[in-house]
Every structure is written in structure tokens, then in C-alpha cells.
Backbone as JSON, one array per atom type, in Angstrom:
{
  "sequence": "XXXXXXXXXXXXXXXXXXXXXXXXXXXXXXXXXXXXXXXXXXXXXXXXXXXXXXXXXXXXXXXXXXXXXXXXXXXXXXXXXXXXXXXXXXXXXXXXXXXXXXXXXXXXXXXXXXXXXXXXXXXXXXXXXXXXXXXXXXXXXXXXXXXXXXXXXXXXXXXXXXXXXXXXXXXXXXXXXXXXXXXXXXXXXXXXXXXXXXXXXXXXXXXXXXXXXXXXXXXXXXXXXXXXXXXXXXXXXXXXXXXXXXXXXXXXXXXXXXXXXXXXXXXXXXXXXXXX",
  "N": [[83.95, 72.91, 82.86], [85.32, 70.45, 83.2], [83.54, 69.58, 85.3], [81.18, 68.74, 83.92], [82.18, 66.8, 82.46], [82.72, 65.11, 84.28], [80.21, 64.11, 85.43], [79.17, 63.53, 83.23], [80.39, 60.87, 83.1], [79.55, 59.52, 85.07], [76.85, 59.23, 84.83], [76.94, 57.49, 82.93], [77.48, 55.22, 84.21], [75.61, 54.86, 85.32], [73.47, 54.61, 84.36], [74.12, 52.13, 82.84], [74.0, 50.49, 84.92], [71.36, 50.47, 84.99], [70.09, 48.87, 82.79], [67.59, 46.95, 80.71], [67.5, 43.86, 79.54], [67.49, 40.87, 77.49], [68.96, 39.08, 77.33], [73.07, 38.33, 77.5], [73.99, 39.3, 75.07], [71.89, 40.9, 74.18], [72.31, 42.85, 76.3], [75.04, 43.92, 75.95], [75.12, 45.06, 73.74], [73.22, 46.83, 74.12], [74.46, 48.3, 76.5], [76.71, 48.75, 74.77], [76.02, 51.04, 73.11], [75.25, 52.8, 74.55], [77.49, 54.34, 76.09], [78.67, 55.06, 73.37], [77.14, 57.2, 72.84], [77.64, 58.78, 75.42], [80.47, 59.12, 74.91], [80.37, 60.6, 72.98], [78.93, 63.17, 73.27], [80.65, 63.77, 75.18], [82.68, 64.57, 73.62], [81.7, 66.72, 72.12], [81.53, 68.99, 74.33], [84.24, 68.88, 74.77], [85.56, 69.98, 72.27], [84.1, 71.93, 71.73], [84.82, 73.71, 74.11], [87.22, 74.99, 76.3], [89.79, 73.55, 78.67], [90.55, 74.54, 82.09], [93.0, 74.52, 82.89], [96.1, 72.79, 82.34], [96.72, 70.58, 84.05], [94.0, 69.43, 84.36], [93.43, 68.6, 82.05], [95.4, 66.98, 81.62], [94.23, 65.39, 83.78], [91.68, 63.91, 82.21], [92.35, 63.11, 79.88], [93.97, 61.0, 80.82], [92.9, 59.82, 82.86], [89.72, 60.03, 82.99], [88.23, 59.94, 80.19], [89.42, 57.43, 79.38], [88.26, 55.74, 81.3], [85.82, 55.16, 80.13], [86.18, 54.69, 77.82], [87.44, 52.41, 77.65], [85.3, 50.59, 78.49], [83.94, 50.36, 76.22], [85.77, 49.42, 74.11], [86.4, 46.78, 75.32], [83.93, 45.54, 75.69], [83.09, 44.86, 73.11], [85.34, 43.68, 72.95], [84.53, 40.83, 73.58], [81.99, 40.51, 72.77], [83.5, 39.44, 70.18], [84.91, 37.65, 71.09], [82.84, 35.67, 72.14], [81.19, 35.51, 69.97], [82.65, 33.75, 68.56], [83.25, 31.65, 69.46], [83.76, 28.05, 69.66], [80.41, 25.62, 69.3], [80.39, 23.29, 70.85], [83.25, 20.92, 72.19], [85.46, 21.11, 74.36], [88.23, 21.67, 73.81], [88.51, 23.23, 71.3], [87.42, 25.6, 71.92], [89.07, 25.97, 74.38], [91.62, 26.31, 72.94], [90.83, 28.5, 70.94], [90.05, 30.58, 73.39], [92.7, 30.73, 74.41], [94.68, 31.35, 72.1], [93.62, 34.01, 72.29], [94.52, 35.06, 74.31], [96.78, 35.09, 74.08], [97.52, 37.59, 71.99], [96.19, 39.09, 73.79], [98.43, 39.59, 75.48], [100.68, 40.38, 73.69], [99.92, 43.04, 73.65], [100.81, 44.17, 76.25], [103.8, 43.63, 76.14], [104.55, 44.59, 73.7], [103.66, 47.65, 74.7], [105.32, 48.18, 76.97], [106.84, 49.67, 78.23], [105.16, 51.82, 78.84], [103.36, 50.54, 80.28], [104.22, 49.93, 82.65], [104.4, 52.29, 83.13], [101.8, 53.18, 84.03], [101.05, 51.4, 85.47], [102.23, 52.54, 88.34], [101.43, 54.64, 88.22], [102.77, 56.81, 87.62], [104.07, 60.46, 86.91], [106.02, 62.2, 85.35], [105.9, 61.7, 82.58], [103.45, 62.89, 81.9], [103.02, 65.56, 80.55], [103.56, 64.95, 78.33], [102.78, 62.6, 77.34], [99.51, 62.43, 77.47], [98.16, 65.15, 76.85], [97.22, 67.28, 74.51], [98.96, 67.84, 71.35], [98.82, 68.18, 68.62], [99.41, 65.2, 68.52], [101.19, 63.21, 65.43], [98.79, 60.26, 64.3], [99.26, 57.03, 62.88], [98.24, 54.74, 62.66], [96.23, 52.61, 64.31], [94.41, 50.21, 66.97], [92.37, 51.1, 68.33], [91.0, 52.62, 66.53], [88.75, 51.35, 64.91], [87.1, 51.47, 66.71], [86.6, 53.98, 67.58], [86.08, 57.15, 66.13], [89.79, 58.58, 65.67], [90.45, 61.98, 66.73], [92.0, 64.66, 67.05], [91.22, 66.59, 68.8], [90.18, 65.38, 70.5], [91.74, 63.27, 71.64], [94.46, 61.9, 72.54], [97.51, 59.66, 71.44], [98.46, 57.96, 73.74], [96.44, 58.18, 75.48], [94.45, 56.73, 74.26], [96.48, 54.38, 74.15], [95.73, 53.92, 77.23], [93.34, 53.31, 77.96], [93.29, 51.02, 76.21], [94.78, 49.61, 77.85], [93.72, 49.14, 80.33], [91.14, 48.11, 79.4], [92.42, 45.53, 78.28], [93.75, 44.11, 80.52], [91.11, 43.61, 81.9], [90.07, 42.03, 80.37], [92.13, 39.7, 80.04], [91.61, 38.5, 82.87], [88.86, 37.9, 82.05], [89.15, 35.83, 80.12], [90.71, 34.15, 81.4], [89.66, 32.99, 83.38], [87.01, 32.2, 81.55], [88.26, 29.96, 80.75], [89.21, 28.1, 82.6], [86.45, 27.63, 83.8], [86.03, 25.9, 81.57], [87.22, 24.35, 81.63], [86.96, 22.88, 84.32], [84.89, 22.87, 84.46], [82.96, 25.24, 85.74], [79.99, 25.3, 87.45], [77.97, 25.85, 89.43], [75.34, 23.53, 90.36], [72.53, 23.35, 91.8], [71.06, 21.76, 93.79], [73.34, 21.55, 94.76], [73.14, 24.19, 96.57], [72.73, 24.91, 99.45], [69.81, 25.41, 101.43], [69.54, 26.92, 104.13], [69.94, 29.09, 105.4], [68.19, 32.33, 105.26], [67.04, 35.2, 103.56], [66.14, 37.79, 105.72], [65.93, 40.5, 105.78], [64.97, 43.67, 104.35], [63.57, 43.33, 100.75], [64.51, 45.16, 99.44], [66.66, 46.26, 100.78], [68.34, 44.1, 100.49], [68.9, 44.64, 97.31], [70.62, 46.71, 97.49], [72.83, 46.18, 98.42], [73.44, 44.44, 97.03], [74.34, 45.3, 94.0], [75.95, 47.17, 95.28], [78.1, 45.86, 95.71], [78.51, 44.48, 92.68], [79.19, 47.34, 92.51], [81.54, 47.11, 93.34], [82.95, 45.23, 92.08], [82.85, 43.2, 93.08], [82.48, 40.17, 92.28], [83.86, 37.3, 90.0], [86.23, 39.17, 88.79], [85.08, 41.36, 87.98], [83.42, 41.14, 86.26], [81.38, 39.51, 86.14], [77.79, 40.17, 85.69], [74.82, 42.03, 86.9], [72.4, 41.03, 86.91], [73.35, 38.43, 86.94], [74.46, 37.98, 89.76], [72.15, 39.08, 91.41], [70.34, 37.3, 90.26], [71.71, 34.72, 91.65], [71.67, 35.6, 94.53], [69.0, 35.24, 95.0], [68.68, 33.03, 94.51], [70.05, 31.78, 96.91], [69.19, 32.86, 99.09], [66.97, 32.29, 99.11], [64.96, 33.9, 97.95], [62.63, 35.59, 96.81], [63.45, 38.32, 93.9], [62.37, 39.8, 91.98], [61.54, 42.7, 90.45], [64.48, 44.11, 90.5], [65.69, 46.1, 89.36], [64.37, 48.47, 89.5], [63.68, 48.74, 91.78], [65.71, 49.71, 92.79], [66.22, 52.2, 91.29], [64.28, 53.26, 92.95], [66.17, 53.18, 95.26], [67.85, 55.06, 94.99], [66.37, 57.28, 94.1], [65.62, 58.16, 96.81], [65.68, 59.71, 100.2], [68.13, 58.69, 101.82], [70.41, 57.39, 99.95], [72.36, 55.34, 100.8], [71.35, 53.16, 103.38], [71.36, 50.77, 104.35], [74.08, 49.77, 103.92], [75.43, 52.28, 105.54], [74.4, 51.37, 107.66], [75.49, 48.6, 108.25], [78.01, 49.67, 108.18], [78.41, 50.98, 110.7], [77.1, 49.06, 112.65], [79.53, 47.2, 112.32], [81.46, 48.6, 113.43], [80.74, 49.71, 115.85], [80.9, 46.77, 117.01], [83.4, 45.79, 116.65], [84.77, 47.74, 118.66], [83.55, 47.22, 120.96], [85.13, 44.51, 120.91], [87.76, 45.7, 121.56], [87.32, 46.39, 124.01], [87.51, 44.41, 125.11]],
  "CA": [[83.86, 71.86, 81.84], [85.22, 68.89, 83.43], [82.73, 68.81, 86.22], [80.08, 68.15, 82.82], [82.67, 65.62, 81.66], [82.71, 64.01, 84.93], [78.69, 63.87, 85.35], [78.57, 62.24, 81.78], [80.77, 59.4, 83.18], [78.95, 58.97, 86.02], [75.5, 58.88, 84.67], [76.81, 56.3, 82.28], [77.93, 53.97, 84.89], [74.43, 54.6, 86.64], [72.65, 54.28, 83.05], [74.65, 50.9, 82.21], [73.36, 49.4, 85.57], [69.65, 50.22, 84.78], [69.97, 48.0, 81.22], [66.95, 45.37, 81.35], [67.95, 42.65, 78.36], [66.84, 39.7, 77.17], [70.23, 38.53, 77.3], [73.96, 39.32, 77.65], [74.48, 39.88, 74.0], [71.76, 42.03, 73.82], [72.98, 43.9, 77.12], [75.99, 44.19, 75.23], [74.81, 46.36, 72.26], [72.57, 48.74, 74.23], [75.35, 49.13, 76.84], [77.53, 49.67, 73.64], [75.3, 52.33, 72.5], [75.2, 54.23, 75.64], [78.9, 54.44, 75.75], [78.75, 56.09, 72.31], [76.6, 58.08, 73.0], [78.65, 58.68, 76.16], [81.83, 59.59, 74.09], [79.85, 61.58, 71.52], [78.85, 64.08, 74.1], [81.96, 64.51, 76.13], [83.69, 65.04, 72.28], [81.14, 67.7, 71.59], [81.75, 69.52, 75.2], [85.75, 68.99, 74.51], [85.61, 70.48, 71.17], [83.32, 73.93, 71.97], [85.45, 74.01, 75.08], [88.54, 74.52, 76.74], [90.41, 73.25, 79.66], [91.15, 75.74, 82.61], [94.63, 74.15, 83.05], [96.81, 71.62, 81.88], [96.22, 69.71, 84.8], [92.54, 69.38, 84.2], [93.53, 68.76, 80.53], [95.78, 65.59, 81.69], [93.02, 64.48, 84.0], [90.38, 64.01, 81.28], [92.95, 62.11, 79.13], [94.41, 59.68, 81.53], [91.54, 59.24, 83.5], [88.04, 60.33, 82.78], [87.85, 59.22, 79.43], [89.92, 56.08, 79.45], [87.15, 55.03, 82.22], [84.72, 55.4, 79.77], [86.38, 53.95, 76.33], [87.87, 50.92, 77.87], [84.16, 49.6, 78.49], [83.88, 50.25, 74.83], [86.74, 48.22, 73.61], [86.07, 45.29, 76.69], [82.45, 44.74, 75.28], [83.15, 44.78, 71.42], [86.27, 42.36, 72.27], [83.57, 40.25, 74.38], [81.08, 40.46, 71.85], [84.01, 39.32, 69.5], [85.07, 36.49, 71.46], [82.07, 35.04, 72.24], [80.62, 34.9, 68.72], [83.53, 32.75, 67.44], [83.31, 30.45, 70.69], [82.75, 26.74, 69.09], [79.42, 25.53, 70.17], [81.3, 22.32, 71.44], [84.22, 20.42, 72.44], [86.03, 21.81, 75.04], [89.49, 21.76, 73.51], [88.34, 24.06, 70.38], [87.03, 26.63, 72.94], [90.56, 26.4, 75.15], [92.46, 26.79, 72.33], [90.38, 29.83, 70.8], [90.65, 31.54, 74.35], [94.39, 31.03, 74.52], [94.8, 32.54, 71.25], [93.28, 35.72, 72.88], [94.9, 35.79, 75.42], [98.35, 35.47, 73.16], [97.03, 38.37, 71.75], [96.45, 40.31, 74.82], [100.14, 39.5, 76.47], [101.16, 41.0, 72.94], [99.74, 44.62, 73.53], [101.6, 44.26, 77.19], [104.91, 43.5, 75.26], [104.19, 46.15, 72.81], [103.62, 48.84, 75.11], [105.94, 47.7, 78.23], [107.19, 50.98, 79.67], [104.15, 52.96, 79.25], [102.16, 49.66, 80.72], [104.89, 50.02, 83.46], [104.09, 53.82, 83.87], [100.47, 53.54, 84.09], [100.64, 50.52, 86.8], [102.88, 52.97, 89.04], [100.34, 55.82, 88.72], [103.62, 58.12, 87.21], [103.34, 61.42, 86.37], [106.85, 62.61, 84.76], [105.75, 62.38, 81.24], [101.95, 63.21, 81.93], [102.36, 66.78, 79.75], [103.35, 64.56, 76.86], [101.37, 61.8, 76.66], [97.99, 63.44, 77.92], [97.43, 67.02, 75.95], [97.03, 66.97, 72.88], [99.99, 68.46, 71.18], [99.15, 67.57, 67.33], [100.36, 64.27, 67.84], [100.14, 61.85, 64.59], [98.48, 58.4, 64.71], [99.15, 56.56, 61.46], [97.92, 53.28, 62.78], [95.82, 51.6, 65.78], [93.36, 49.25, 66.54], [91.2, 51.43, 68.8], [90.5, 53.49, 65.12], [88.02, 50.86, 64.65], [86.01, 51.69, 68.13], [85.95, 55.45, 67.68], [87.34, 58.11, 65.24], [90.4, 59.48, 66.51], [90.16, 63.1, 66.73], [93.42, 65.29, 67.79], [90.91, 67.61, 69.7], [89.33, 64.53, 71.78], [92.52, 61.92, 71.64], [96.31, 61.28, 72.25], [97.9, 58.07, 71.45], [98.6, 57.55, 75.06], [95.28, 58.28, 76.29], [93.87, 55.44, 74.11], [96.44, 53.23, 74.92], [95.53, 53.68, 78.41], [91.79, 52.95, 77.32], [93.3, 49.66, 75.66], [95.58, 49.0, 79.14], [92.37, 49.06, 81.36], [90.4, 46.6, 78.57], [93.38, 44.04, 78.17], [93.56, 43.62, 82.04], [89.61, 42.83, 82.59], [89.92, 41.01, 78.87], [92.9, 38.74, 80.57], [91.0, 38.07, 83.74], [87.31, 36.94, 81.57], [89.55, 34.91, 79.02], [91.33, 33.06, 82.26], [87.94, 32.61, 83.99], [86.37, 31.03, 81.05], [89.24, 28.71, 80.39], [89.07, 27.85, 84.19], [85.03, 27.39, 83.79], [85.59, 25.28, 80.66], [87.88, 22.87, 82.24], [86.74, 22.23, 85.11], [83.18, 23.0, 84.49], [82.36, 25.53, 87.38], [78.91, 26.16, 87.58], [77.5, 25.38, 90.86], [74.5, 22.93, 90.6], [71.29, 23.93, 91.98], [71.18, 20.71, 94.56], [74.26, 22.11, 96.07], [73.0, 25.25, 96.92], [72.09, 25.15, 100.81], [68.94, 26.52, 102.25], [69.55, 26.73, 105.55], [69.5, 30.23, 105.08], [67.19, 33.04, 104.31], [67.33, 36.8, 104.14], [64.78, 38.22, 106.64], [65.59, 41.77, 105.92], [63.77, 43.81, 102.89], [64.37, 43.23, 99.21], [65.59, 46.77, 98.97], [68.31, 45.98, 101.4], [69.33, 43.37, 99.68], [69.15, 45.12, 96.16], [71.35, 48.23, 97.4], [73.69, 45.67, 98.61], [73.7, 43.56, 95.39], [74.76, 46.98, 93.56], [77.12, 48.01, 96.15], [79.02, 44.62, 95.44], [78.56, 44.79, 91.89], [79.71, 48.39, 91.44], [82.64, 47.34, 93.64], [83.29, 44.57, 91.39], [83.68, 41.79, 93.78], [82.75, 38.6, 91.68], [84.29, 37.09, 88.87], [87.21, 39.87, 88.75], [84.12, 42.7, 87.9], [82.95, 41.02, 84.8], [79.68, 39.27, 86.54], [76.57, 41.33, 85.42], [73.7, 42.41, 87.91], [71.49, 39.96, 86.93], [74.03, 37.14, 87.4], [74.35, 38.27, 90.81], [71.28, 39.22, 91.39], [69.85, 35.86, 90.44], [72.19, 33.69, 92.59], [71.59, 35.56, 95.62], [67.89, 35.01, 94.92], [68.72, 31.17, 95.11], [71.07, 31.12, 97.86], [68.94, 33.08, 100.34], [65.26, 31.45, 98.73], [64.11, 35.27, 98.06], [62.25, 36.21, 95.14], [63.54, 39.53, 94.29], [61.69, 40.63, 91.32], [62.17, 43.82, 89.56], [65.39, 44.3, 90.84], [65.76, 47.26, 88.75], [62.73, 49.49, 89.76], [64.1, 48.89, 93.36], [67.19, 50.93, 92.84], [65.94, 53.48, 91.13], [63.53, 53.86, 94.21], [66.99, 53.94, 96.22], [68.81, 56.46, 94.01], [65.78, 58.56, 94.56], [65.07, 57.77, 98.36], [67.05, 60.67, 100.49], [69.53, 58.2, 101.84], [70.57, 56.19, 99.02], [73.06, 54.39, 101.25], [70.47, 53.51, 103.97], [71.59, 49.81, 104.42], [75.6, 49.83, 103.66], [75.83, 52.74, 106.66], [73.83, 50.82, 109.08], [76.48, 48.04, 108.43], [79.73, 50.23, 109.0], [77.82, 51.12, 111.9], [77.2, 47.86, 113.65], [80.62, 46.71, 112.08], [81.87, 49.52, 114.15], [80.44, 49.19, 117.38], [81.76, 45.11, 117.21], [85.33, 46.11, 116.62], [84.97, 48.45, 119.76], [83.49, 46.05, 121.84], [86.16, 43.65, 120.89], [88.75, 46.47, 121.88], [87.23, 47.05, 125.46], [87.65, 43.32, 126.04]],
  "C": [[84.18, 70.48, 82.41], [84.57, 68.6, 84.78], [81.54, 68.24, 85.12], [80.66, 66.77, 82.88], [82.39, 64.38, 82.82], [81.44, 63.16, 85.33], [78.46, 63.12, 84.52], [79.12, 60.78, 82.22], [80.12, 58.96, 84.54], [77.31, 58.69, 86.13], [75.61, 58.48, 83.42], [77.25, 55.01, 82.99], [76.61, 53.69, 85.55], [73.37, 53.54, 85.24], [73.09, 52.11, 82.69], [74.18, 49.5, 83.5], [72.02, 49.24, 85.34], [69.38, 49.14, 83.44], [69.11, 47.01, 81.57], [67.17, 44.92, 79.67], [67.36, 41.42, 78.41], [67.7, 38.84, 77.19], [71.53, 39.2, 77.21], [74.84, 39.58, 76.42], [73.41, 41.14, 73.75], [71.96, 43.46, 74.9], [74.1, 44.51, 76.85], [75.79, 45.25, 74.24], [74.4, 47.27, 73.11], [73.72, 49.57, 75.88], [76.56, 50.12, 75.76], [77.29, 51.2, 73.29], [75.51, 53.52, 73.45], [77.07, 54.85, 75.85], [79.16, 55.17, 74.77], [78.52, 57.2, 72.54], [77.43, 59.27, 74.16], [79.89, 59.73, 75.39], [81.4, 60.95, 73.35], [79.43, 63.08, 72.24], [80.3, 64.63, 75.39], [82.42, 64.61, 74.51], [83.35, 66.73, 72.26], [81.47, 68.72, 72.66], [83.48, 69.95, 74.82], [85.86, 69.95, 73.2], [84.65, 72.59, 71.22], [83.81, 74.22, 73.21], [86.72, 73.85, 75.59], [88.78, 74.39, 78.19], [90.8, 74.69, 80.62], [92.46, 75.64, 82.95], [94.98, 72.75, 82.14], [96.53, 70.41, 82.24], [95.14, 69.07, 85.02], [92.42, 68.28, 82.77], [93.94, 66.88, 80.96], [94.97, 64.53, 82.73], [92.16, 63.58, 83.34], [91.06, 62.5, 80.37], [93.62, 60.85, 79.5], [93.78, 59.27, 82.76], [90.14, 59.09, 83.24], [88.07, 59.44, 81.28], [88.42, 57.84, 79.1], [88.86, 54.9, 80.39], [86.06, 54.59, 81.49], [85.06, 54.72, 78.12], [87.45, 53.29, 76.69], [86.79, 50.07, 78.01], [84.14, 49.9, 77.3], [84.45, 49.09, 74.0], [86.47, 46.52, 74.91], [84.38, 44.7, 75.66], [82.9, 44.37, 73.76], [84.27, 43.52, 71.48], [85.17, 41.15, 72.85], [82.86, 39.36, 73.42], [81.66, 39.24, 70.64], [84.48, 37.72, 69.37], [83.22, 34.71, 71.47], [80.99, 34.5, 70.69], [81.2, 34.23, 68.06], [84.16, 31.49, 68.07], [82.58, 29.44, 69.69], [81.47, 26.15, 70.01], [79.74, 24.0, 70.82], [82.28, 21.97, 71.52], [85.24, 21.53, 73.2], [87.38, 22.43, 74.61], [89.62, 23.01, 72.53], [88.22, 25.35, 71.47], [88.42, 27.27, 73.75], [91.44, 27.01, 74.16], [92.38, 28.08, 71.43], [90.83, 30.99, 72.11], [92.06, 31.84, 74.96], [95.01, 31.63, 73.53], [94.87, 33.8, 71.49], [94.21, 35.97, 73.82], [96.69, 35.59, 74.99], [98.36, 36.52, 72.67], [96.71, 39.74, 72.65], [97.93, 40.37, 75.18], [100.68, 40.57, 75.2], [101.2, 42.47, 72.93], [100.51, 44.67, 74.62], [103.05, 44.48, 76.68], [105.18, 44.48, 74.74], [104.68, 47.49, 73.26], [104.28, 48.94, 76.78], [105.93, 48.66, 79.0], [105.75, 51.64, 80.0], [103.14, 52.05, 79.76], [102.57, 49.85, 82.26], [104.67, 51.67, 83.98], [102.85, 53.97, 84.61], [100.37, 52.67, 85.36], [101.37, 51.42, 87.98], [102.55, 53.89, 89.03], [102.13, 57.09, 88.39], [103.06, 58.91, 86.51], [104.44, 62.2, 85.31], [106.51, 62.68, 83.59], [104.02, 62.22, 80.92], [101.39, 64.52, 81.08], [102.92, 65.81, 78.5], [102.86, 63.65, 76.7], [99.92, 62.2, 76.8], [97.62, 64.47, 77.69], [98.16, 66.51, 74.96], [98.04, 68.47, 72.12], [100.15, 68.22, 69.79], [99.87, 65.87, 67.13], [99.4, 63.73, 66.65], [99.76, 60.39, 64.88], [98.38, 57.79, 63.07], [98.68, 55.14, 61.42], [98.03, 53.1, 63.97], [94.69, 51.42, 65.83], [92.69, 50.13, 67.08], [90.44, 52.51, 67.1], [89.18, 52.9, 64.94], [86.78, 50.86, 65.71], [85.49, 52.81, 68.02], [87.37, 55.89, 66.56], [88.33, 58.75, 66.41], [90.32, 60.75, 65.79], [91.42, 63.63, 67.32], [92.87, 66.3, 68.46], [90.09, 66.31, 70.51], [89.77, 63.32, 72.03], [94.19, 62.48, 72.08], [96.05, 60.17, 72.38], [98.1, 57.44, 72.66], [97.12, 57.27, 75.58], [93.82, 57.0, 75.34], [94.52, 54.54, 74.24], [95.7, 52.72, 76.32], [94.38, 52.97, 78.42], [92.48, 51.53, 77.37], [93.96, 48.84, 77.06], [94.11, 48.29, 80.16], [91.76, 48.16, 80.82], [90.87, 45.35, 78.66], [93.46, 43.45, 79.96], [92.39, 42.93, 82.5], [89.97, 41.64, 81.19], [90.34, 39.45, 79.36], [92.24, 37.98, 81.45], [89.81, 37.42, 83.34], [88.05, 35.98, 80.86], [90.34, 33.42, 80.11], [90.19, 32.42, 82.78], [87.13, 31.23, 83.36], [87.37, 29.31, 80.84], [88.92, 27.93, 81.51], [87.81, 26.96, 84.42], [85.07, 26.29, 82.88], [86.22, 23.88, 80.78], [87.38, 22.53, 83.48], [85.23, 22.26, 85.65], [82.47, 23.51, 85.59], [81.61, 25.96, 86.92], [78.31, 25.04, 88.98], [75.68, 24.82, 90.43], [73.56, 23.35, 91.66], [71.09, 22.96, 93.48], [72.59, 21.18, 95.59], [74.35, 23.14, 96.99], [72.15, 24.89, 98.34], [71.17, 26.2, 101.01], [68.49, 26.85, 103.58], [69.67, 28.68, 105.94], [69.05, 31.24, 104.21], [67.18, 34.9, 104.87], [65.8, 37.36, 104.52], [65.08, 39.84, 106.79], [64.62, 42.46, 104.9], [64.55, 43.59, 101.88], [64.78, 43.83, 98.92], [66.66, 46.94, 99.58], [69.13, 45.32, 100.43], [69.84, 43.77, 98.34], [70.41, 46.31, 96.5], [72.55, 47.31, 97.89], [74.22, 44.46, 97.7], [74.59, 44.69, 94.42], [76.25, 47.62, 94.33], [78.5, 46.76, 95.49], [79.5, 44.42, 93.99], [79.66, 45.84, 91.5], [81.3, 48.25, 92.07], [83.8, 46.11, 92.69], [84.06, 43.36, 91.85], [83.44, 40.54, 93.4], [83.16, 38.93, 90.29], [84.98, 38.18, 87.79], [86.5, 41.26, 87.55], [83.34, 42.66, 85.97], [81.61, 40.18, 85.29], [78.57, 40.8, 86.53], [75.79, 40.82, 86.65], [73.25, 41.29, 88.18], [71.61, 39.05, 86.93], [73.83, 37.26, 88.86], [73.12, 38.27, 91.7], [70.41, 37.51, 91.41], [70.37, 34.9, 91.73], [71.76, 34.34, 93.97], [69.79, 35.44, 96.0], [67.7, 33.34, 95.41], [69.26, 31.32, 96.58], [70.47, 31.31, 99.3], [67.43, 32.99, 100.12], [64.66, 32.87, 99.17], [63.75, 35.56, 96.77], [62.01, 37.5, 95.07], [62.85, 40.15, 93.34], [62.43, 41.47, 90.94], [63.4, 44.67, 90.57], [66.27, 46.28, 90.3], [65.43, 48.75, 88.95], [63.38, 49.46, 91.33], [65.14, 49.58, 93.41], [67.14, 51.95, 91.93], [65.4, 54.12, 92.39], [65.34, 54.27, 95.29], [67.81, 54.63, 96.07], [67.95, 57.56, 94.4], [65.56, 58.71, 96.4], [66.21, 58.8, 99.55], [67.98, 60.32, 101.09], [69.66, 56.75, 101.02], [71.2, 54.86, 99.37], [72.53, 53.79, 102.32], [71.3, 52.04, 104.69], [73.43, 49.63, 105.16], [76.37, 50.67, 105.02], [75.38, 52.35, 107.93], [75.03, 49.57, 109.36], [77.52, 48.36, 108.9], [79.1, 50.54, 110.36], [77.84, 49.99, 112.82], [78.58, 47.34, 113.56], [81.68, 47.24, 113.04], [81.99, 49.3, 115.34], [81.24, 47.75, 117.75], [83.09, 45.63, 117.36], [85.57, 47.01, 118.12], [85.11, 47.75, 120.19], [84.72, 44.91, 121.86], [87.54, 44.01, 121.49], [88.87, 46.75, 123.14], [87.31, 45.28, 125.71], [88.83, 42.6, 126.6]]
}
């Protein structure tokens, strides 16, 4: 059972990069959706099935699905924020996103020790917050994301969910503040073309992706097609269906084709540097 569970979360992280949108509210909904959907099928698996251990049991609940309904809650607060962003004056805007982020510090506060357990990867009280032991929940906000269920929840195992959200939440809400004062967006005129990528576009796509899924700009809240775009400017390549090219290297029999030719040469250098 939880090699299913773990397949579902990993062919919703693949699913959520294929999303083509018209924009990043409506990339927002139909990632939403898949996420449901997502949930709604690991419930149904959890529920006509049981755990072969405990240990399996507290996997699921303080990992696997917290991976998977913290992008839930992250987009919906997103979604939430951004539709009640004033459409001018900078000051309205700062002082909306400092709100939020009074608001996040609050669930930190809230939930101190067990924010303090979870950053220190403890395991001492992992059989009681993580199996489901009848607890009650008489009140919490994730209620409004998903039903809780006492065969596909503990209260822990959606805080954790909410721990993982409030952390990226903190980091987009500092960002924009950051962006809104000091107005970073890099001008088009500043962008140097003194270089140009002379390998293939499918290199570059599996290494757009790689960067992406590792979540190295804008603290893993830049989408594809942010990315994607700029490195289209920066290295004067028109990459096109960016999309369709990584399916081809998902199916292609070395998906990593690029990324291992790098550790490779990266490799060799560091020798060489060692024999000198």
C-alpha cells in the first residue's frame, strides 16, 4: 500500500509540472484540482487498506501526505492573497502582505514545540501524533481545504501540512514585499547578450526542470514558465513548447542524459585540479 501512496505523490509532482495555463491563477485552480484529486485517491487506498506496520503508518502521516496537502493549503492561501492585493499604491499592498505574514508568525507561536519537533526531524512522540488513535478535532483551519477524516488524518499530521505551507507562505509574502519596494524586476535592456546556449533545447529544458524541481529560484515558488521564459531571454533561445520536450525526456531511456554528463565533466575538473 504505501508504495501506491508513494506513486500517487509522485505522479502529482510530475502531473503539476506538465500544467499549460493561460496564466498563474488559472495554473492555480487546475494544479488545485489535481491535488484533490491527489488526496481523494490516496483517502480511498487508506480507507480499503491497511498499513503493514506502524512505522509505515507514521511515514504516510508525517511525510507522504503532508508533501502533498501543504501544496493544497500554499495555493488556496496564494490564490487568497493575491485576489485581495490592491491594484495600486505600494503602501496598501505592504501593509496587506504584512498582515499575512502577522498571521503566519501566529501559527509558529501557536504551535511552538511541535514546530520545534518537526524542524529537528524528532521522532519520540511520532506513535502519537502520526496514527490515528481516534483523536478529536473540534476546530481547524485546514477543515476548510479537506474533510478531516479519522481514517485519513491526525491533528498533527495536518499541522505538519500547515508547517510546510507557512514556511514557503513566509518566504512568497517576504519576496513580494521585497519586489514591491524596491521594484525588482529586471528590465529587458539589462539583460546581456553576450551569451548564447549552443547546446540543444532539450538540454536546456531537462536542466530548467532539474532547477525548478530543486527549487532554486525565488525560495521554490518561481513556476516553470517563469523560468523557462527568462532563460529564453538571457541565452537569446527560443524554446518553444517547453512542455512536449520533457515529456519526450521522461520517455527517452535516459531521462537524466544532460545533468550526468555534467557530474561527469564536473568530476573529471575537480580531479585534474587534485593532480595539480
Amino acid at each position: 500500500m504505501l508504495t501506491q501512496l508513494i506513486q500517487l505523490k509522485e505522479e502529482l509532482v510530475s502531473d503539476l509540472y506538465c500544467i499549460k495555463s493561460s496564466g498563474k491563477s488559472d495554473q492555480a485552480i487546475q494544479s488545485i484540482n489535481l491535488i484533490i484529486r491527489c488526496l481523494t485517491d490516496m483517502k480511498d487506498i487508506i480507507c480499503h487498506n491497511s498499513f503493514k506496520s506502524q512505522r509505515e503508518e507514521i511515514l504516510f502521516f508525517k511525510k507522504i501526505k503532508p508533501k502533498v496537502f501543504h501544496k493544497l493549503i500554499l495555493l488556496k492561501k496564494i490564490l487568497q492573497i493575491e485576489s485581495k492585493m490592491p491594484v495600486d499604491g505600494r503602501k496598501s499592498q505592504i501593509k496587506l502582505l504584512r498582515n499575512r505574514l502577522k498571521k503566519t508568525s501566529r501559527f509558529y507561536k501557536e504551535n511552538k514545540e511541535f514546530c520545534s519537533y518537526m524542524r529537528q526531524d524528532a521522532t519520540h512522540f511520532d506513535n502519537v501524533y502520526f496514527t490515528r488513535n481516534n483523536q478529536f478535532i473540534n476546530s481547524f483551519e485546514s477543515l476548510e481545504y479537506f474533510d478531516f477524516d479519522p481514517l485519513f488524518s491526525t491533528v498533527h499530521s495536518i499541522k505538519a501540512s500547515h508547517l510546510q505551507a507557512c514556511d514557503k507562505i513566509r518566504d512568497y509574502l517576504n519576496r513580494k514585499i521585497e519586489e514591491i519596494k524596491h521594484e525588482q524586476k529586471v528590465p529587458s535592456s539589462s539583460v546581456h547578450k553576450t551569451l548564447r546556449w549552443t547546446d540543444s533545447k532539450t538540454d536546456l529544458v531537462e536542466l530548467i526542470y532539474a532547477l525548478h524541481s530543486k527549487g532554486s529560484f525565488n525560495n521554490e515558488l518561481a513556476e516553470i514558465k517563469e523560468i523557462a521564459h527568462y532563460f529564453s531571454k538571457v541565452f537569446s533561445i527560443e524554446i518553444g513548447d517547453f512542455y512536449r520536450n520533457f515529456l519526450e525526456i521522461k520517455n527517452r531511456q535516459n531521462p537524466t542524459k544532460l545533468l550526468e554528463q555534467l557530474q561527469e565533466k564536473l568530476n573529471n575538473r575537480i580531479e585534474e585540479q587534485d593532480l595539480i
